[in-house]
C-alpha positions in Angstrom: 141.5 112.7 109.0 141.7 112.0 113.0 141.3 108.3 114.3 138.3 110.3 116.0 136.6 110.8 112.8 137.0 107.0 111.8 134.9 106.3 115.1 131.0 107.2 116.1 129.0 106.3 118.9 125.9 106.1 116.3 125.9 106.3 112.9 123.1 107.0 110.4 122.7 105.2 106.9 120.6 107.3 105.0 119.6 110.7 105.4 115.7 111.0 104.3 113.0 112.2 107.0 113.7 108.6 109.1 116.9 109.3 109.2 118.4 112.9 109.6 115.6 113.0 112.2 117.3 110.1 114.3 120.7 112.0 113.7 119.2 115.1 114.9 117.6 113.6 117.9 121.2 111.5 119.0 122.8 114.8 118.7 120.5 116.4 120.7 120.9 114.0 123.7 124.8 114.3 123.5 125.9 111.3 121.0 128.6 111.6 118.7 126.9 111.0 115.4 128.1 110.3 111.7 125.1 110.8 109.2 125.2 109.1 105.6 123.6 110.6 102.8 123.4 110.4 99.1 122.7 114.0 98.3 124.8 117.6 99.2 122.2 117.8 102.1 120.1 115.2 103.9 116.6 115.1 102.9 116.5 111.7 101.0 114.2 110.5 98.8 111.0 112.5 100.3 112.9 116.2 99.7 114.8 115.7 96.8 112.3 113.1 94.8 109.6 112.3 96.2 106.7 113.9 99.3 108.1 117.7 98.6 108.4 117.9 94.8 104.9 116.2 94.3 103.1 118.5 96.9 104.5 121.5 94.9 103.2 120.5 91.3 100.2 119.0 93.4 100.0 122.9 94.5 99.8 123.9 90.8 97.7 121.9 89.8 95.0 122.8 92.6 95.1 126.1 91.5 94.9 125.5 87.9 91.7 123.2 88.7 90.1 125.9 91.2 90.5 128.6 88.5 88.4 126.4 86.3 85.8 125.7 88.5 85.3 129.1 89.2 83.0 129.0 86.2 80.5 127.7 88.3 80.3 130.9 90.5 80.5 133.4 87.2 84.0 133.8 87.7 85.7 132.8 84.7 89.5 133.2 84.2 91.2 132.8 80.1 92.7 129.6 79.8 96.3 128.7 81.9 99.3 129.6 80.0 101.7 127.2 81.6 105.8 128.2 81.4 106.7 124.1 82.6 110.4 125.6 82.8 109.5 128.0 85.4 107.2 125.6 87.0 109.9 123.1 87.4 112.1 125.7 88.5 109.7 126.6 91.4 109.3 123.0 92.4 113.2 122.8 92.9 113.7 125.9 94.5 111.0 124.6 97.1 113.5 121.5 97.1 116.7 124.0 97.6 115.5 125.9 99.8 114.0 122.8 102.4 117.4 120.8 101.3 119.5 123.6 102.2 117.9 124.4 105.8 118.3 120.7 106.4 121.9 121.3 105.7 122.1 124.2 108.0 120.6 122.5 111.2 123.5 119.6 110.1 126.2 122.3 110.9 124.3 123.8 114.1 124.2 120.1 115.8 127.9 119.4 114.9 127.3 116.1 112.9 129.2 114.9 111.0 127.6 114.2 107.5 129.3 112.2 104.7 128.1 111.7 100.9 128.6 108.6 100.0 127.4 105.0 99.7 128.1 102.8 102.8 128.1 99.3 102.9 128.6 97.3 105.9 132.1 95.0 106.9 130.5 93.7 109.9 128.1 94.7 112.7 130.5 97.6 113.7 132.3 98.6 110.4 131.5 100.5 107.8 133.2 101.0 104.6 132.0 104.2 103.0 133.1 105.4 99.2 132.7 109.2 99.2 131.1 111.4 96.4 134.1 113.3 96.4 136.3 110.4 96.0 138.1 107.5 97.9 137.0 105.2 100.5 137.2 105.0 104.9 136.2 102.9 106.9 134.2 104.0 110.3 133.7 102.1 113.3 130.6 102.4 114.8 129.1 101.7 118.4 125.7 101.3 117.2 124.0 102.0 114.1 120.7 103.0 112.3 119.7 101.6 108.7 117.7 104.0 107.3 118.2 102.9 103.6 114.4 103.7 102.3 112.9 102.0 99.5 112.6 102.7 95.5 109.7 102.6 92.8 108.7 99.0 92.1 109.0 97.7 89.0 106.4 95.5 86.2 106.9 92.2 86.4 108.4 90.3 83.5 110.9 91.9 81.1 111.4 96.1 81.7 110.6 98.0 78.1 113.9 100.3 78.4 112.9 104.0 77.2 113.0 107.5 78.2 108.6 107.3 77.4 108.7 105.1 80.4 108.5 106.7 83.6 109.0 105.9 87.3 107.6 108.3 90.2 111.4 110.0 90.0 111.2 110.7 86.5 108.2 111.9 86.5 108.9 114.6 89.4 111.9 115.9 87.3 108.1 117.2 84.9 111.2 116.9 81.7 107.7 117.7 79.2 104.1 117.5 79.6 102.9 114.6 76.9 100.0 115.0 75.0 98.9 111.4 76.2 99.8 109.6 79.7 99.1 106.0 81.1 99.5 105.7 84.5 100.0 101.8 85.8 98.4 101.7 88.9 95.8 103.3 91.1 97.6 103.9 94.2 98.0 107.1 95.6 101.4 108.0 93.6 99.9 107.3 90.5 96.7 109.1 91.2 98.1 112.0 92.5 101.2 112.5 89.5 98.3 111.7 87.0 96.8 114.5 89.0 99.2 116.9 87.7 99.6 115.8 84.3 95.8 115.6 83.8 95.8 119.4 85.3 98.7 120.6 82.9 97.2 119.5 79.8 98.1 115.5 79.6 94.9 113.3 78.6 95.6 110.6 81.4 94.3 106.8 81.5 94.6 105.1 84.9 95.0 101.1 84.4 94.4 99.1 87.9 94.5 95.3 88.5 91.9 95.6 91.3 88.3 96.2 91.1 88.8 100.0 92.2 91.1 103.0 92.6 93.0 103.0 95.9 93.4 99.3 96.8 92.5 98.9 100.9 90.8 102.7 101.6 87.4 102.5 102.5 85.2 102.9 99.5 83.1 105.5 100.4 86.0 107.5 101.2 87.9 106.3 97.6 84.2 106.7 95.8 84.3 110.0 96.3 87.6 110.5 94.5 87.2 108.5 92.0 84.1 110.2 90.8 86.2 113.3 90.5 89.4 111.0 88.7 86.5 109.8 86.2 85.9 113.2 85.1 89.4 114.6 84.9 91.1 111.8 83.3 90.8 110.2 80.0 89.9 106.9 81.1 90.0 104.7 84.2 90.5 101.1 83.7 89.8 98.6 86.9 89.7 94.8 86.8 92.7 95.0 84.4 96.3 95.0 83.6 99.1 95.4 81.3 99.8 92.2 79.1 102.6 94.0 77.8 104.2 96.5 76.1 105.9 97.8 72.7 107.5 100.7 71.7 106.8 102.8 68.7 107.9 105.4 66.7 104.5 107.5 68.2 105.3 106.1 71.4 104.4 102.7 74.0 101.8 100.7 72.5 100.2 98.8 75.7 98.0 95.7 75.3 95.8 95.5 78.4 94.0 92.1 79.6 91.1 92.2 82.2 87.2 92.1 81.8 86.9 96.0 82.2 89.6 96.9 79.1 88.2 99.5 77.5 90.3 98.7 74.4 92.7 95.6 73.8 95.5 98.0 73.2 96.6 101.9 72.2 99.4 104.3 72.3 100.8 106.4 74.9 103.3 109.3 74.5 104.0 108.4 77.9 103.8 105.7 80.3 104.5 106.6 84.2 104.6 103.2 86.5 103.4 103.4 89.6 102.9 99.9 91.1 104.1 100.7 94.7 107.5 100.8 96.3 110.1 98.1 97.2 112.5 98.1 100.4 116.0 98.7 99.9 117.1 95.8 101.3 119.2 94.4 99.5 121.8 96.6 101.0 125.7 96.1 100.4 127.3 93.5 103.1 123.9 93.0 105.2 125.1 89.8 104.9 128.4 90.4 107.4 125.5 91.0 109.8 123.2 89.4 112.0 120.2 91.3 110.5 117.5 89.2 109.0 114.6 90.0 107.0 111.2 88.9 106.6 109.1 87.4 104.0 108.2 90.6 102.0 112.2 91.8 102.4 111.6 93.8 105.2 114.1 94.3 107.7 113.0 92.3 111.3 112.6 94.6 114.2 111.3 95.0 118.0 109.2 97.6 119.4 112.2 99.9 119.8 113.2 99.3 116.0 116.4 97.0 117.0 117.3 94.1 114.5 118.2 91.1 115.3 121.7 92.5 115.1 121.6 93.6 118.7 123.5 96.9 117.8 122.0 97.9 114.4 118.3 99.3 114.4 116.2 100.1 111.2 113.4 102.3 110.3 111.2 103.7 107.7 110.5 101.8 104.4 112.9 99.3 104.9 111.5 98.1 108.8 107.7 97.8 107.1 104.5 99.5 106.3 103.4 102.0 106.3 105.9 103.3 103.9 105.6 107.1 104.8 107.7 109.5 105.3 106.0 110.6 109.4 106.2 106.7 110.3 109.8 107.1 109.7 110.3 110.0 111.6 108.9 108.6 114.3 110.7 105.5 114.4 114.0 107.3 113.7 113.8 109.4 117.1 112.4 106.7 119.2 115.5 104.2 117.7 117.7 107.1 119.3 116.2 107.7 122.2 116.2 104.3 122.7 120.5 104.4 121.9 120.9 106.8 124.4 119.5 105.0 126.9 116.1 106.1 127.0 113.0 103.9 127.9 110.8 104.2 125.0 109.0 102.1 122.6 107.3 102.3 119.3 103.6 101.9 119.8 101.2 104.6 117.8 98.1 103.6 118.0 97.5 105.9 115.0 99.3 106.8 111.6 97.8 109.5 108.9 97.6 108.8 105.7 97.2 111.3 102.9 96.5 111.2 99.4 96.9 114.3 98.3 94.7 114.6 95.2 91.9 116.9 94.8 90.0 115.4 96.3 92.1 114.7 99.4 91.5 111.5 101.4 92.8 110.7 104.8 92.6 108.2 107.4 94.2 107.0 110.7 93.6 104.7 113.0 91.1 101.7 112.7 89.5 101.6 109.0 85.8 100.5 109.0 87.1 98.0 106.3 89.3 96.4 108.9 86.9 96.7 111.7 84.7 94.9 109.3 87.1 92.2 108.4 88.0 91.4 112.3 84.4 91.5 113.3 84.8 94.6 115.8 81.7 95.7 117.1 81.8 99.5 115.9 79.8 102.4 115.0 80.1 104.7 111.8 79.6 108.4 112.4 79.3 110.2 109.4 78.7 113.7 108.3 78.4 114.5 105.1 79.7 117.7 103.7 76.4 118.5 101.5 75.4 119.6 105.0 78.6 122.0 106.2 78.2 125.7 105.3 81.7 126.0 105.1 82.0 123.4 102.1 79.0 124.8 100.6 80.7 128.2 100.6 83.9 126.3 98.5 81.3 124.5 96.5 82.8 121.4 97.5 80.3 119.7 99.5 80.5 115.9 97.9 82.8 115.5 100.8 82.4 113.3 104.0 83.7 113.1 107.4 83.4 109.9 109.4 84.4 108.6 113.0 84.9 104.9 113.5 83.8 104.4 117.4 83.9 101.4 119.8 79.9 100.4 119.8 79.8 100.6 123.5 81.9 103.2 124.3 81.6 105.6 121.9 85.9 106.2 122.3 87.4 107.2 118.9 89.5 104.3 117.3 89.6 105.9 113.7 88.8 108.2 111.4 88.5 109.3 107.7 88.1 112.3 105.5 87.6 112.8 101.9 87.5 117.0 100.8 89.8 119.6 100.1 92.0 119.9 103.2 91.8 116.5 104.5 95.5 116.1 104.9 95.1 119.5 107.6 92.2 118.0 109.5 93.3 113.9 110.0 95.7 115.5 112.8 92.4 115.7 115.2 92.0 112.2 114.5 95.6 111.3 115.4 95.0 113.1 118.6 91.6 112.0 119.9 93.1 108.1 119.0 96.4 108.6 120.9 94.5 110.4 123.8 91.6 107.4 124.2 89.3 110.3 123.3 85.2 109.6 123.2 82.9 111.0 120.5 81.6 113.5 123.7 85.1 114.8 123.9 85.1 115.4 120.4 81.6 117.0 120.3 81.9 118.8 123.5 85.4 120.4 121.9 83.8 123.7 120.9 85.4 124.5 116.7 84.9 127.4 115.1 82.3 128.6 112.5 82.2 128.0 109.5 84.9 125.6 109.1 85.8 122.7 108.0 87.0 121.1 111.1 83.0 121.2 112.4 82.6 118.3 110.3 84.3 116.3 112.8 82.6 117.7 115.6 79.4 116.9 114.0 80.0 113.8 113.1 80.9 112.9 116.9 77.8 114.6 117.5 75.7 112.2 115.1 76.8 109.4 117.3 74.3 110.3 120.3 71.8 111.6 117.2 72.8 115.6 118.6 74.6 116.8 115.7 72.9 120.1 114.7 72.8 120.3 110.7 72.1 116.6 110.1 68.6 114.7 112.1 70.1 111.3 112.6 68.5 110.1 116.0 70.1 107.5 118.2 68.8 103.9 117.4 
């Protein structure tokens, strides 16, 4: 190996969506970059365990659930017969194939891309123990810690057992149990219930708070939880896990909380889903000058630089929101930013997606935090009871809403709940970013019948002139 190879103008530790895009974007603009990965090809934890491999089961499962409710139209279809090898052979050729391309566009941009766990010497050394065996060390001129985050864990002391599942374990679908609980009622354990509940699993949701989703609106979560109450088992709120015991028929739980349904039963399964923690404690961050907050977050600016003047972070390790587009962004403006470019971080709006059926999305200002911050706002709403397009999916407990300055009427956020909302938030993102009014919005012509109108009515129901609801201006 050349002395040149032991030096980098940037490197990248971690190689998830934050941070192959930062490497892709330095190598663009003419850096010599050095990209650290744990896997054959970036991707990180999104590809290889995480965003990717949930959407395709999510995928299945949406189509085993539509083929059901076709009953309601007098289409009727003989029970699924599911092959769970083939379908988990699907889901990681979807990974292989994404994985793969990443790898590709590695080799087109020249980086340089090493398997191996780094840990730092100092604010511009690197020692990095390869997959492939022994150790280097790589100078850098200015880094990017892109180190992620992993599955929280219950507090107290761990039951060890393969009946106990994290989000990972669960995405590698081993078996479909013929029972499930699912600790916590977040999106990731909503949505990998989701999939068990749609392959044959009886699911029960437990959740300390008094409702599913913690912090989304309610009428938004409302209408998915209507839909969760019907699919799953049982959905427990108000309570949580006092503990747990395994058995020779699998993990007794004994829950605590005023909505318990029982005191305690047994689970074939148990998948925890309590949120996820920043990788922070990474190896030799104390050689640097990088400081983290009270939560374990890495400290940054508004271009993502620590307070290590020559080491930046982003995605789950640099704060919420921990998703996988926040990272991205973060990663190309942190390299911009390296190769002297005069940018900042500053979205005004970030999707969010829960991609259960159904979906809910939101960006920009919530009406729960408008409320909380006493912003004077309006609440545009259109329901979907009244879009011919959701009547024609006979889906129309959906809603659409708009959350607009009073005065104004400019769009500072928006939420969906319905099949598709992850496809339709974008519009949101857009008419936030741009300082868009409800008038541009309504004025915007979309097409019929759609999905997307929903949107435009609802910015219509602002000034009381949206066409399929009478809601007149107060």
């Amino acid at each position: 190996m050349s002395d040149q190879d032991n030096r980098a103008q940037m490197v990248v530790i971690g190689a998830g969506p934050g941070g192959y895009a930062a490497a892709f974007m330095a190598a663009d603009l003419g850096l010599k970059v050095t990209l650290i990965g744990r896997e054959e090809h970036p991707g990180g934890v999104c590809l290889y365990s995480g965003c990717i491999p949930s959407k395709a089961l999510l995928h299945a499962a949406k189509v085993i659930n539509e083929a059901r409710h076709a009953a309601n139209w007098g289409v009727r279809f003989s029970s699924p017969r599911i092959d769970i090898n083939k379908l988990r052979a699907w889901k990681n050729d979807v990974v292989g194939k994404l994985t793969g391309g990443l790898g590709l566009l590695t080799k087109q941009r020249s980086l340089r891309y090493i398997r191996g766990e780094a840990s730092f010497l100092d604010s511009h050394n690197l020692r990095i123990e390869k997959h492939e065996g022994g150790e280097e060390t790589l100078t850098f001129d200015k880094a990017i810690l892109a180190a992620g985050s992993r599955p929280a864990t219950l507090p107290g002391r761990a039951l060890e057992s393969p009946r106990l599942m994290d989000s990972t374990g669960a995405l590698e679908l081993a078996t479909v149990p013929k029972t499930m609980l699912v600790v916590g009622g977040g999106y990731i354990g909503l949505e990998l219930g989701s999939v068990y509940a749609s392959l044959g699993a009886k699911v029960s949701v437990v959740e300390m708070t008094p409702s599913l989703l913690p912090g989304v609106d309610r009428d938004l979560a409302s209408i998915l939880a209507r839909r969760i109450e019907s699919s799953f088992q049982s959905v427990m709120l108000n309570t949580k896990v006092a503990g747990m015991k395994e058995e020779d028929r699998g993990i007794r739980a004994q829950f605590e909380g005023a909505e318990a349904k029982q005191a305690e039963e047994v689970y074939e399964s148990v998948l925890v889903a309590v949120g996820r923690k920043p990788n922070s404690d990474f190896p030799g961050l104390k050689n640097t000058r990088i400081e983290l907050d009270a939560r374990g977050f890495v400290k940054v600016d508004a271009q993502r630089r620590t307070t290590d003047p020559d080491i930046f972070a982003i995605g789950d390790i640099a704060g919420e929101p921990q998703l996988a587009h926040k990272a991205t962004h973060e990663g190309r403006v942190a390299a911009e930013v390296i190769a002297g470019k005069r940018v900042v971080y500053e979205p005004r709006a970030i999707p969010a997606v829960v991609f259960t059926d159904p979906e809910v999305a939101w960006c920009g200002l919530t009406e729960t935090r408008a409320k909380e911050e006493g912003r004077n706002i309006k609440v545009a709403r259109f329901p979907w009871g009244a879009s011919g397009r959701a009547l024609t999916l006979d889906r129309q407990d959906g809603v659409t809403k708009l959350i607009l300055d009073a005065e104004s009427g400019q769009v500072l956020g928006m939420g969906i709940a319905g099949p598709g909302a992850g496809e339709l938030i974008a519009e949101g993102v857009l008419a936030i970013e741009m300082g868009a009014l409800a008038s541009d919005v309504m004025l915007s012509i979309h097409p019929h019948p759609t999905l997307s109108e929903t949107v435009m009515e609802a910015a219509g129901s602002f000034y009381g002139q949206s066409t399929h609801i009478h809601r007149p201006k107060r």
